[in-house]
C-alpha positions as CSV (number, residue, x, y, z in Angstrom):
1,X,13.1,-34.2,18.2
2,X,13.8,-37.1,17.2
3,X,11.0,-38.7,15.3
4,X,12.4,-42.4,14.3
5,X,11.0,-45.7,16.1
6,X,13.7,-47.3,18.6
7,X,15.0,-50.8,17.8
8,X,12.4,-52.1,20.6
9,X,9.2,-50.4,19.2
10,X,10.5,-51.4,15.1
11,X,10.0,-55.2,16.8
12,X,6.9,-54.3,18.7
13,X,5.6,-52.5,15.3
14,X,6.5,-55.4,13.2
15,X,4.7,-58.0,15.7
16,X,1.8,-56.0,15.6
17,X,2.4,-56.2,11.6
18,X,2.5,-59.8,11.2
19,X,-0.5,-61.0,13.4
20,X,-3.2,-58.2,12.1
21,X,-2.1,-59.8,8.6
22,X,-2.4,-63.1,8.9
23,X,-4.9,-63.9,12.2
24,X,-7.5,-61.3,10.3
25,X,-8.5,-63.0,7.0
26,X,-7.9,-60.7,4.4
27,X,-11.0,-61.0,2.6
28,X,-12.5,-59.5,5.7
29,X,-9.8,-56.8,5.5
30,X,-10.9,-55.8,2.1
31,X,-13.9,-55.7,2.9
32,X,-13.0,-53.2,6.0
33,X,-10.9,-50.8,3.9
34,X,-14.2,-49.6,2.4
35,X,-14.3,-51.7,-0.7
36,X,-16.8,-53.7,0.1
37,X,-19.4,-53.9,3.0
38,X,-18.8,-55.1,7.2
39,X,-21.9,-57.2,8.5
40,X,-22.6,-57.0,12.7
41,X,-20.9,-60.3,12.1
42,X,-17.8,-59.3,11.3
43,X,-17.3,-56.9,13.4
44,X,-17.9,-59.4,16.2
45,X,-15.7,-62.2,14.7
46,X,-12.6,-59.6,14.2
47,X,-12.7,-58.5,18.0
48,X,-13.1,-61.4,19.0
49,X,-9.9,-62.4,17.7
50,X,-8.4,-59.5,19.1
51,X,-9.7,-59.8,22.5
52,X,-8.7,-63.5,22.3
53,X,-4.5,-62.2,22.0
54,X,-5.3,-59.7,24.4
55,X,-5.4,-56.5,21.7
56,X,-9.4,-55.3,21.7
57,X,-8.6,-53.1,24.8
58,X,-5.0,-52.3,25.0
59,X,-5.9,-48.8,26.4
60,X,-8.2,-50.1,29.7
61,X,-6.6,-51.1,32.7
62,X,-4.7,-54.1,33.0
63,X,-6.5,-55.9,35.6
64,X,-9.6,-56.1,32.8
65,X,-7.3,-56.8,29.4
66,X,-5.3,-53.2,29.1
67,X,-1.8,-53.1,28.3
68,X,1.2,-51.1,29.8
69,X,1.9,-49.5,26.9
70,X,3.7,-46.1,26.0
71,X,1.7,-43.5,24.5
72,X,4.0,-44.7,20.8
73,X,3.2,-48.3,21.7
74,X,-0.3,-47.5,21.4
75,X,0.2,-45.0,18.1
76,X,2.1,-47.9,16.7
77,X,-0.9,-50.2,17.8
78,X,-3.9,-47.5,16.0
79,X,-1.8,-47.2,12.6
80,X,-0.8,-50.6,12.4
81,X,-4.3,-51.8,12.4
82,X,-5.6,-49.2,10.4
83,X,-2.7,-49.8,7.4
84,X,-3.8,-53.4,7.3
85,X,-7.5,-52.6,7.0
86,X,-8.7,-54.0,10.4
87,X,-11.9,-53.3,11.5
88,X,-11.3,-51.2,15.1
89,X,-12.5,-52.8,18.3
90,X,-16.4,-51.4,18.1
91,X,-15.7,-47.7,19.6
92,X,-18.8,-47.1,21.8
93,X,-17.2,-50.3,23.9
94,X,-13.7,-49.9,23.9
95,X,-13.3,-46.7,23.6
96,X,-16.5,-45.0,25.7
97,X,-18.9,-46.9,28.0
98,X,-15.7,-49.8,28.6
99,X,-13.4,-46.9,30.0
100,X,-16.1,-45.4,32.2
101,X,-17.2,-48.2,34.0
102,X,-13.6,-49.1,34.5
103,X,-13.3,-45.9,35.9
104,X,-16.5,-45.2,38.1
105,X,-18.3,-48.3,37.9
106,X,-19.0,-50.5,40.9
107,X,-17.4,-53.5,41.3
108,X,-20.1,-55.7,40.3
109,X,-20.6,-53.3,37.4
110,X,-16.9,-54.2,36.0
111,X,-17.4,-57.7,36.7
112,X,-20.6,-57.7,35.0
113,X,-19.8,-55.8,31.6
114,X,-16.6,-55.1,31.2
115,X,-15.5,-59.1,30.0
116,X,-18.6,-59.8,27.7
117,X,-17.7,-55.3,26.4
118,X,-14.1,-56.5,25.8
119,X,-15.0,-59.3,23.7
120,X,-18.0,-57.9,21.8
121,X,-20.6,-60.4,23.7
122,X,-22.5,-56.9,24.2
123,X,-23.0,-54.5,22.0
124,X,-23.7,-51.5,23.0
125,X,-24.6,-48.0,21.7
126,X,-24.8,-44.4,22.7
127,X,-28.0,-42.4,23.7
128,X,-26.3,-39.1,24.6
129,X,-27.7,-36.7,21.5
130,X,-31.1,-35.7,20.9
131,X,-33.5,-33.9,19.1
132,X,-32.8,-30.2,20.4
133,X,-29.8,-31.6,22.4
134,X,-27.0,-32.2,19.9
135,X,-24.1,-29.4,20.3
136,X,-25.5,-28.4,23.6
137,X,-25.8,-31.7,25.3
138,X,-26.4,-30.2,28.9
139,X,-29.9,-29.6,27.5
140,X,-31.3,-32.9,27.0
141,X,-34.2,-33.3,28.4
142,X,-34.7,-37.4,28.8
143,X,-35.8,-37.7,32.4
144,X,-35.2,-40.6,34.5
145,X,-37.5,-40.6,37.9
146,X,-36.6,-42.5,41.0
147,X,-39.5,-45.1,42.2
148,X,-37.8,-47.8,44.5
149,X,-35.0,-49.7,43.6
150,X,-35.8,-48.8,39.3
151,X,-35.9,-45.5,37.5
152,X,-38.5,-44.6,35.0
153,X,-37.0,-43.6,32.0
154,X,-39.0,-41.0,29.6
155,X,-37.8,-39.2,26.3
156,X,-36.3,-39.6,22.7
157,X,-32.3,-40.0,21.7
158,X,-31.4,-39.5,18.0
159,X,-28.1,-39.9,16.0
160,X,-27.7,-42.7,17.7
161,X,-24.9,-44.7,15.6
162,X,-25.5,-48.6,15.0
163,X,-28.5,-49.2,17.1
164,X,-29.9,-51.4,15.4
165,X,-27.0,-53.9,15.8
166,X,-27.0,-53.1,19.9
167,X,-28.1,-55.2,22.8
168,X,-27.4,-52.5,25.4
169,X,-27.5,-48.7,25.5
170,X,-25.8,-46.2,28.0
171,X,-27.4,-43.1,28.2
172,X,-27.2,-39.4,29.5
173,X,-30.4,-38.9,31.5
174,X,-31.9,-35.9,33.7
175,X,-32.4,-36.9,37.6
176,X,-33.2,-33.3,38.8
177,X,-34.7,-31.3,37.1
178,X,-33.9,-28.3,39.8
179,X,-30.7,-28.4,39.4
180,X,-29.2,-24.7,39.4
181,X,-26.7,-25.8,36.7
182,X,-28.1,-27.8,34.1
183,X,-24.8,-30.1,34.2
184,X,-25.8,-30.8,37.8
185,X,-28.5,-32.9,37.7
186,X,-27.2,-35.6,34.9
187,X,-26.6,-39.2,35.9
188,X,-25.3,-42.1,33.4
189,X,-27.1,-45.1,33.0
190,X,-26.6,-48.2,31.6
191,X,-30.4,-49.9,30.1
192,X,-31.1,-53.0,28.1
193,X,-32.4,-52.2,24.9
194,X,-34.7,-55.5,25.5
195,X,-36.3,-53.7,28.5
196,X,-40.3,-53.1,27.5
197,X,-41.0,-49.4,26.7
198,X,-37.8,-48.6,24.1
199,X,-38.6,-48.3,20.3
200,X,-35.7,-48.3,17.9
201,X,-36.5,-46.5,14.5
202,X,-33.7,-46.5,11.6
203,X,-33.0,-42.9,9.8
204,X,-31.3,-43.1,6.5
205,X,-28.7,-41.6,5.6
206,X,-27.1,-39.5,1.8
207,X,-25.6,-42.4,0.6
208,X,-28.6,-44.8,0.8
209,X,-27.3,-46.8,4.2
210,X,-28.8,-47.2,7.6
211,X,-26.1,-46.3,10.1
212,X,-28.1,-43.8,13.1
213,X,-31.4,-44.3,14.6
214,X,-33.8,-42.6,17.1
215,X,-34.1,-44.7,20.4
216,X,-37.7,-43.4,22.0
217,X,-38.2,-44.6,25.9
218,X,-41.6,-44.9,27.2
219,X,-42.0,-45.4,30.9
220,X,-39.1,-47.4,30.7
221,X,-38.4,-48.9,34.0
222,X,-34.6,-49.3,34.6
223,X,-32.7,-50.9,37.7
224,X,-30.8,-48.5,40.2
225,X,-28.2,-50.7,40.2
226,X,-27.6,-49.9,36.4
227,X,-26.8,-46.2,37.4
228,X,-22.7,-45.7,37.1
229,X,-21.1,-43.9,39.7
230,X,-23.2,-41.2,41.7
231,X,-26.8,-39.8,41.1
232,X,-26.3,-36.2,39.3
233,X,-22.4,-36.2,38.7
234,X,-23.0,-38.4,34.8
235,X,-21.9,-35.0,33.2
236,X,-18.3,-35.9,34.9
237,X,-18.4,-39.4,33.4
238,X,-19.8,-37.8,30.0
239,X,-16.7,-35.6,29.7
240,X,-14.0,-38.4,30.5
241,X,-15.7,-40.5,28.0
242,X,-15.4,-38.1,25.2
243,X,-11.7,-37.7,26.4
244,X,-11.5,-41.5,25.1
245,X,-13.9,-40.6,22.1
246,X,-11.6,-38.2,20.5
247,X,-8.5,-40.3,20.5
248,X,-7.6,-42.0,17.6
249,X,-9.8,-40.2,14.6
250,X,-7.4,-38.7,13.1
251,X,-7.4,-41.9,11.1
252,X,-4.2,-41.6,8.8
253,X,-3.2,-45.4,8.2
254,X,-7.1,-45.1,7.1
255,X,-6.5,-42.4,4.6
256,X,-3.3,-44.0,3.5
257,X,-4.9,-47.7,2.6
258,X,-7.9,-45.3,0.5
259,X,-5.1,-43.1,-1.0
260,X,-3.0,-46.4,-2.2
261,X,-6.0,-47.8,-3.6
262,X,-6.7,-44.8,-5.7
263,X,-3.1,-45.2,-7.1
264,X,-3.7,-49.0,-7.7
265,X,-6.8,-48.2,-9.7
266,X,-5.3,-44.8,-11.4
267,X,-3.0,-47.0,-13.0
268,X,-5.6,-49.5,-15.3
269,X,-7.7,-45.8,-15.8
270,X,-6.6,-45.0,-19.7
271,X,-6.6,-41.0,-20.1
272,X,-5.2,-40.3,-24.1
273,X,-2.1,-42.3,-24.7
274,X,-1.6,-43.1,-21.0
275,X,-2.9,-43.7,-17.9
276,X,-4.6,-41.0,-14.8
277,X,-1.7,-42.0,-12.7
278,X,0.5,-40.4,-15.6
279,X,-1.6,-36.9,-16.4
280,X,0.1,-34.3,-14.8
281,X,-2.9,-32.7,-13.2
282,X,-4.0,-35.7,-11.4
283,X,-0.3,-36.8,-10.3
284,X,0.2,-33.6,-8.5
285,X,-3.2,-33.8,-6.5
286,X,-2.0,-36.9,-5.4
287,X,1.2,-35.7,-4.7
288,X,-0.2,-33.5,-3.1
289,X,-2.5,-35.8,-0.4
290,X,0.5,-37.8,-0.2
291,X,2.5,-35.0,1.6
292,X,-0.1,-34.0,3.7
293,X,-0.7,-37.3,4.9
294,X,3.3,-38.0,5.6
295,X,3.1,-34.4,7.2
296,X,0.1,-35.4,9.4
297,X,1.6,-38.6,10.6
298,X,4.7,-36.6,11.6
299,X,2.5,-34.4,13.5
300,X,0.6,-36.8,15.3
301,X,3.7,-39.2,16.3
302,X,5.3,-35.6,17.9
303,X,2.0,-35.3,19.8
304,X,2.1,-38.6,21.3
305,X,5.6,-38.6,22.2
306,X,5.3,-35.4,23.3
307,X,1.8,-36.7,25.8
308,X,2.8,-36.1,29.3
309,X,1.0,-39.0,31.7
310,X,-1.7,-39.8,29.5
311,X,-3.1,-36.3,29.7
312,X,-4.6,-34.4,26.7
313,X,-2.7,-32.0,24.4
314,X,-4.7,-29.1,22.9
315,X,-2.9,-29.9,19.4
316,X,-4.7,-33.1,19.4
317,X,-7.6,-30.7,18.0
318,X,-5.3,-29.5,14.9
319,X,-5.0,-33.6,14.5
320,X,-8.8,-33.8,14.5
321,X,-9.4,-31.2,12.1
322,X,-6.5,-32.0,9.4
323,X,-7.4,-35.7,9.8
324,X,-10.9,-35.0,9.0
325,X,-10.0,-33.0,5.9
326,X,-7.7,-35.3,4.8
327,X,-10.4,-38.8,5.4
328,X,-12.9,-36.8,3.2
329,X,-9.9,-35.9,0.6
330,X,-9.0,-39.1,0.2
331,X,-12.5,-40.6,-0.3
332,X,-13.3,-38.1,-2.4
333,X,-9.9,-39.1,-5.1
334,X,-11.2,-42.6,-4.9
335,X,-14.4,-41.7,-6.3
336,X,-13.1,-39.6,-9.0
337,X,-10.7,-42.3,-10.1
338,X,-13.6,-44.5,-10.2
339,X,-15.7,-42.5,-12.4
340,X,-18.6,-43.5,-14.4
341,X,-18.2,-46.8,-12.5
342,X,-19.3,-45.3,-9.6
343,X,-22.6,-44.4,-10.8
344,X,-24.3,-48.0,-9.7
345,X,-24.6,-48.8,-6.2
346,X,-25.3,-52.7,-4.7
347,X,-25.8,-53.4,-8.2
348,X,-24.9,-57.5,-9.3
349,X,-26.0,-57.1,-12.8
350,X,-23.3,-54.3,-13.7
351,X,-20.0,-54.6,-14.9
352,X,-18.5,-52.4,-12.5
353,X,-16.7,-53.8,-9.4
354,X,-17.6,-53.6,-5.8
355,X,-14.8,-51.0,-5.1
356,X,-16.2,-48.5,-7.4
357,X,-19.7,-48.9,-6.4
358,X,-18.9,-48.1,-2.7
359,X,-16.8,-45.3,-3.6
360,X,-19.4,-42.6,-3.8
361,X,-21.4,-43.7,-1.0
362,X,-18.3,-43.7,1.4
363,X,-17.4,-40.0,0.2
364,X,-21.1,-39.2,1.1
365,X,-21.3,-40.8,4.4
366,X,-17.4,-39.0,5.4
367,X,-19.3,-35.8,5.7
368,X,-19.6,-36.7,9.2
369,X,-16.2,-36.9,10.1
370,X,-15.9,-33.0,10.3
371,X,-18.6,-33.0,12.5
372,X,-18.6,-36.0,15.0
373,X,-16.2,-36.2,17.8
374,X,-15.8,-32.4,18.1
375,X,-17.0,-30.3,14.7
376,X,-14.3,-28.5,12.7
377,X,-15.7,-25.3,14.2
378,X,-15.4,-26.2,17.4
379,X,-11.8,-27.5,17.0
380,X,-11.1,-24.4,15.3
381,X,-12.5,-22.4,18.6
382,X,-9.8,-24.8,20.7
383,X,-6.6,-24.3,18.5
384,X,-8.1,-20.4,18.6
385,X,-8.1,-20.4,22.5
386,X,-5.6,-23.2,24.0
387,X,-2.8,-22.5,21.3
388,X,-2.9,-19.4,19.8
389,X,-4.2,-17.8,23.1
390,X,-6.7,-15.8,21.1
C-alpha cells in the first residue's frame, strides 16, 4: 500500500498547518502541549475559533457544521492539530453527546443544542459511570420515573470528567426496572446541571489536580422532552456514542510534540563532559520511542485508509493500546529529563520552570489513558477475539 499523502491532501494538510499556527495564539499552544496549565477559558476561546472556520465538528453532519471529508482528510485534520499543540474541540461535545443527538435527537433537540455544542456555548459532561457501575455499565442503577410531562431523576454518577466546568449533563438512566435484559430498560437524557436536586462534589486526583467529580441527583425533576430518541433503547445511543469516543486517542501528534520537547530539554541537561541527549543510554531509549511512534503513525494512517464507509476496524483496538503505552512513555521521558526540577509543583518561588514542574503531574494523571475509552485489557480481549480469532 501505498502510504504517501496525494498532492491534494499535502495542500489540504499544509492549510490545516498554517491556520492551527497562526489563528491559535501560541502562547495558548504552549500552554496546551502540557507545559503549562488550560483554564475553562481557554478551552472555550480555542473552539471557538475553530467553530468560527468551520473546523470544531468536521466529523458531524454537514447540515450542522460537519465536513465531507475522507477518512485521511480527517487523520490529516486529528494529527495536524495535535502536532501544533491545539487544544481538541472539548470531546464529551464533539465527539459524544453532539453526534448522538445528530443522530437520534428530535428536531427541536438539534436545533436546540447542537449550534451553542458546536461552539462551546454549552458545556457539557458525562454521567454514564458510577459507583458499582464502571466496567459493567448495564448495571447502573440511577432511576428516572415518569410523572407527567418530567421525569424524576434519583442516584449518584462518579468519574465524571470536568464537571465542574459543565452547564449541562447527559446521562445513562434506568426507566424500567423490569426489564428482562438489563440493557433494555436504559433511556439517555439530557438534564441541566442548574436543575434543583443535583450536587457536584470534586475528587482529587494522584497528581494533586481536580479533573472527575461525583454528580448526586436527588428527586431531580427533568423534562420528557429532554429524553433522546425512545424510552428504553439509550443503551443503543450509549454504544454509538462510544463508537465516536474511541476515535482519535491514539494521540501520536500528542506523543510526538512531548517526545520533541524532551529532546529540546535533553540538550541544556549536562551529564559528565556532555549533554543527556549525547549519553548513549538515554539516546537509544529515545531512539527507541522515536521508532515506535513513526511505526504507530504508519499503522494508524493504514487503518484509516484502509476504513471502509466510516465503519469500525477491530485494529483500531491495537491503536488504542500502543497509543496508550506510547502517551504514558513519552510523559514518562519528559519527567526524567526534567529531573530534580520536577520535584516542585505550582511553585513561583523556585527556580525551576513551568515545563518541569508539570512534568510529573502529567505522567501521574496518563495512568488513565490505559484505562479510559476501552482498558488495555479489554483491548487485548478484542485484538484476542476479532483478529486473532482466538
Amino acid at each position: 500500500m501505498n502510504l504517501e499523502l496525494t498532492s491534494e491532501e499535502v495542500a489540504f494538510r499544509d492549510e490545516l498547518r498554517t491556520f492551527f499556527t497562526t489563528e491559535i495564539s501560541a502562547e495558548l499552544r504552549e500552554r496546551a502541549a502540557g507545559f503549562g496549565k488550560l483554564s475553562r477559558e481557554d478551552l472555550v476561546a480555542s473552539q471557538k475559533v475553530l467553530n468560527a472556520h468551520g473546523l470544531a465538528v468536521p466529523h458531524w453532519p454537514v447540515e450542522w457544521g460537519g465536513k465531507d471529508w475522507t477518512p485521511v482528510q480527517r487523520h490529516i485534520y486529528t494529527d495536524e492539530m495535535q502536532l501544533a499543540s491545539v487544544p481538541n474541540p472539548l470531546p464529551f461535545n464533539v465527539a459524544m453527546v453532539g453526534p448522538v443527538i445528530a443522530a437520534f435527537g428530535s428536531q427541536e433537540q438539534k436545533e436546540k443544542f447542537l449550534p451553542a455544542t458546536a461552539n462551546l456555548d454549552i458545556w457539557w459532561c458525562q454521567g454514564f459511570s458510577e459507583p458499582e457501575s464502571g466496567s459493567d455499565l448495564a448495571s447502573l442503577k440511577t432511576t428516572a420515573v415518569r410523572d407527567g410531562d418530567d421525569y424524576i431523576v434519583n442516584g449518584q454518577k462518579t468519574w465524571t470528567t470536568l464537571a465542574q466546568h459543565a452547564d449541562w449533563i447527559f446521562c445513562l438512566v434506568r426507566t424500567d426496572s423490569g426489564a428482562a435484559k438489563r440493557q433494555a430498560g436504559i433511556s439517555f437524557l439530557l438534564i441541566d446541571l442548574a436543575t434543583p436536586g443535583i450536587t457536584v462534589r470534586p475528587i482529587k486526583l494522584i497528581d494533586g489536580s481536580v479533573e472527575v467529580n461525583e454528580v448526586f441527583f436527588d428527586n431531580v425533576r427533568v423534562p420528557a422532552e429532554n429524553r433522546v430518541g425512545e424510552e428504553n433503547k439509550g443503551w443503543d445511543y450509549a454504544k454509538f456514542l462510544l463508537g465516536n469516543e474511541r476515535t482519535g486517542v491514539t494521540r501520536v501528534g500528542y506523543s510526538k510534540t512531548l517526545v520533541a520537547k524532551a529532546k529540546e530539554k535533553a540538550r541544556k541537561v549536562r551529564v559528565g563532559a556532555g549533554t543527556l541527549l549525547e549519553d548513549p543510554l538515554f539516546a537509544a531509549r529515545l531512539a527507541e520511542l522515536e521508532n515506535e511512534l513513526l511505526a504507530l503513525d504508519l499503522t494508524q494512517l493504514r487503518v484509516v485508509a484502509s476504513s471502509a464507509d466510516g465503519k469500525p476496524n477491530p485494529a483500531s483496538s491495537l491503536l488504542k493500546l500502543r497509543g496508550s503505552e506510547l502517551q504514558q512513555a513519552a510523559t514518562e521521558l519528559l519527567a526524567d529529563v526534567a529531573g530534580p526540577d520536577s520535584l516542585p509543583v505550582d511553585a513561583t518561588d523556585i527556580s525551576s520552570p513551568e515545563w518541569a514542574q508539570q512534568s510529573v503531574p502529567r505522567y501521574l494523571n496518563y495512568r488513565k489513558v490505559s484505562i479510559y475509552s476501552g482498558s488495555s485489557e479489554v483491548q487485548r480481549s478484542i485484538i484476542a477475539s476479532s483478529i486473532l480469532g482466538l
